[in-house]
C-alpha positions as CSV (number, residue, x, y, z in Angstrom):
1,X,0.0,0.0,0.0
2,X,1.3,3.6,-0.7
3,X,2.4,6.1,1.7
4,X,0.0,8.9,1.6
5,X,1.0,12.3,3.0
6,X,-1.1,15.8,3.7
7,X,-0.2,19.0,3.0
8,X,-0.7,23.4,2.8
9,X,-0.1,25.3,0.0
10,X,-0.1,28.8,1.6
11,X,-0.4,31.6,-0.2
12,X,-0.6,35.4,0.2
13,X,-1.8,38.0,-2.7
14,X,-0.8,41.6,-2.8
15,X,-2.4,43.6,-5.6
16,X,-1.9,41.1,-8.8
17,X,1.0,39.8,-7.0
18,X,0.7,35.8,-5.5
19,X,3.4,34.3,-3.6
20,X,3.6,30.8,-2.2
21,X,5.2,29.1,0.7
22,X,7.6,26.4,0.4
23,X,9.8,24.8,2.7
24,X,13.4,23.3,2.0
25,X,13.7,19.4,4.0
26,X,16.3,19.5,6.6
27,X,19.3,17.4,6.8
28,X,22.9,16.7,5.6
29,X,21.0,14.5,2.5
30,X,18.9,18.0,1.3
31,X,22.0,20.4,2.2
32,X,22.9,21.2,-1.0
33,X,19.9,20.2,-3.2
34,X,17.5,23.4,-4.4
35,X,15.9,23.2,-7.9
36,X,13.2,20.2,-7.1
37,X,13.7,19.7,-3.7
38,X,11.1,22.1,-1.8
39,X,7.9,21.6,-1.0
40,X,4.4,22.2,0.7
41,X,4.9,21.7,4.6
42,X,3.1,18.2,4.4
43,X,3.3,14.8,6.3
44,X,2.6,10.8,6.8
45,X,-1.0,10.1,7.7
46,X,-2.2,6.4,8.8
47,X,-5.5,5.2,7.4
48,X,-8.8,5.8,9.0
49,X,-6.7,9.3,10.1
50,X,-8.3,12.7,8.4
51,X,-6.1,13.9,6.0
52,X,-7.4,17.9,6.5
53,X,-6.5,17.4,10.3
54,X,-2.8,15.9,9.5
55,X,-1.9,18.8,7.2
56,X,-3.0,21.3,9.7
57,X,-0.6,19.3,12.7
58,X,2.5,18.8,9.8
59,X,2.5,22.4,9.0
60,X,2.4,23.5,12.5
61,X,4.9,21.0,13.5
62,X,7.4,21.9,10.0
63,X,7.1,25.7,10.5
64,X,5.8,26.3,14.4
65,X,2.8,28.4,12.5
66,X,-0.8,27.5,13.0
67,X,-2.8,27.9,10.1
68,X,-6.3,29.4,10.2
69,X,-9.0,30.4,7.3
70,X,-10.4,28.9,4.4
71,X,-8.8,25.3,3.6
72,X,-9.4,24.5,-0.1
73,X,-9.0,21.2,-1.6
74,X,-6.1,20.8,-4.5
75,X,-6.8,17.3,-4.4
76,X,-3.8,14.3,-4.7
77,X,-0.9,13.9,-6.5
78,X,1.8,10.8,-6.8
79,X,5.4,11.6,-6.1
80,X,7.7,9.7,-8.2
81,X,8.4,6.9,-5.3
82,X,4.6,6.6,-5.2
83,X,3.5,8.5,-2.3
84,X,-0.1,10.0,-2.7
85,X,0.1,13.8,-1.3
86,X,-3.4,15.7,-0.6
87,X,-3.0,19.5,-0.7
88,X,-5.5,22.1,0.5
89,X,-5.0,25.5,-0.3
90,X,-5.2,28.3,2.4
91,X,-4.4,32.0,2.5
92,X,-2.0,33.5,5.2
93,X,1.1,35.2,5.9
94,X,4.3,33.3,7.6
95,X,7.3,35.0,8.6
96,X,9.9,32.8,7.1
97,X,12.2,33.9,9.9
98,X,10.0,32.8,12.9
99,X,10.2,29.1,11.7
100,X,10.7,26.8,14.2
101,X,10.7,23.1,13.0
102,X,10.5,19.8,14.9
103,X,13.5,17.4,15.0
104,X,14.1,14.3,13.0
105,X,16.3,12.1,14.1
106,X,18.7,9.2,11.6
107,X,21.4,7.6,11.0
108,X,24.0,10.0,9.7
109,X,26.7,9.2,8.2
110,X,24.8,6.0,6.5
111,X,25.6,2.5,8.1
112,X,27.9,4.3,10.7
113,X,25.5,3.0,13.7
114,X,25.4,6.6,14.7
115,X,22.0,8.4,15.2
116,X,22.1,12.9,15.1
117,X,19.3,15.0,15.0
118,X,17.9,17.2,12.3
119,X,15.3,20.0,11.5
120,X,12.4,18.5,9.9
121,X,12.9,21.9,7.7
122,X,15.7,23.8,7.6
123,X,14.2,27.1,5.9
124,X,11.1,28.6,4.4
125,X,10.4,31.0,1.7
126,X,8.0,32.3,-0.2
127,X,8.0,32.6,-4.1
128,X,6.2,33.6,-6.9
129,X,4.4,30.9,-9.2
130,X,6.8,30.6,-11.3
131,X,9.9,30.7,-9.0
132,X,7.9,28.1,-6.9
133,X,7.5,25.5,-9.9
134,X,11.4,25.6,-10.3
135,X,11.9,24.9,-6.8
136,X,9.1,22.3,-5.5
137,X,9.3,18.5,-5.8
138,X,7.9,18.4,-9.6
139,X,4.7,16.1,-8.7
140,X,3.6,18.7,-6.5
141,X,3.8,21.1,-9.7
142,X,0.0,20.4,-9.9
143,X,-0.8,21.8,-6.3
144,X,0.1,25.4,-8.2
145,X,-1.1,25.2,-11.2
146,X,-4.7,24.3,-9.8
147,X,-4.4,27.3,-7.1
148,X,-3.7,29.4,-9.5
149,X,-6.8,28.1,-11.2
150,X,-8.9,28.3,-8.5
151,X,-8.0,31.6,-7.6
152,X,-8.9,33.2,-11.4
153,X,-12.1,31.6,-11.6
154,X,-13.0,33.5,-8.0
155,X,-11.8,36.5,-9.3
């Protein structure tokens, strides 16, 4: 059975102008990776578990933010290793220097036996669409280009 992880897609509009949140996975494995390698704060969720609710406790837990206002759904993608990621969609603002993340912890260097702690999430940043498209995981491409669908048909 797939993993399946739940995620936000934040976003904040100023005049014409959108920008999105993404956030940049912690660890020595993501330290020099950029183009591809961002994405929407999202996590794990365990059948029978509701994916709106998990989204709402990863992002809080992957930026110390709690999100509030309208969640809309972007539905599901499939990350290339198969995961299934459900996005909603929800407006806000997010100081990308406030972020606190939780800690990971893994085996670092690989097969060394020793265990070290990481940030979940090293940094957030907002970006425009297209900026964002460059720098998010390329299945979750979709998440933006149906915000930015939803948001023209309500305008």
């Amino acid at each position: 059975m797939a993993k399946r992880s739940a995620g936000l897609l934040m976003y904040r509009r100023s005049g014409n102008d959108l920008a999105l949140l993404l956030v940049h996975p912690g660890g020595p494995f993501w330290a020099k990776k950029d183009l591809g390698a961002w994405s929407i704060p999202k996590g794990e969720y365990a059948p029978g578990e509701d994916a709106l609710a998990v989204a709402r406790r990863e992002f809080e837990e992957e930026t110390g933010a709690h999100p509030e206002g309208e969640f809309r759904s972007l539905g599901e993608a499939v990350q290339a290793g198969g995961k299934r990621v459900s996005a909603w969609a929800v407006e806000g603002d997010f100081d990308p220097a406030t972020l606190v993340s939780n800690m990971v912890e893994l085996e670092w260097p690989p097969r060394s036996g020793r265990k070290t702690r990481f940030p979940e999430v090293d940094r957030a940043q907002w970006f425009s669409p297209g900026e964002a498209r460059d720098k998010i995981n390329p299945a979750q491409r979709v998440f933006i280009d149906r915000l930015a669908e939803m948001l023209e048909q309500s305008a």
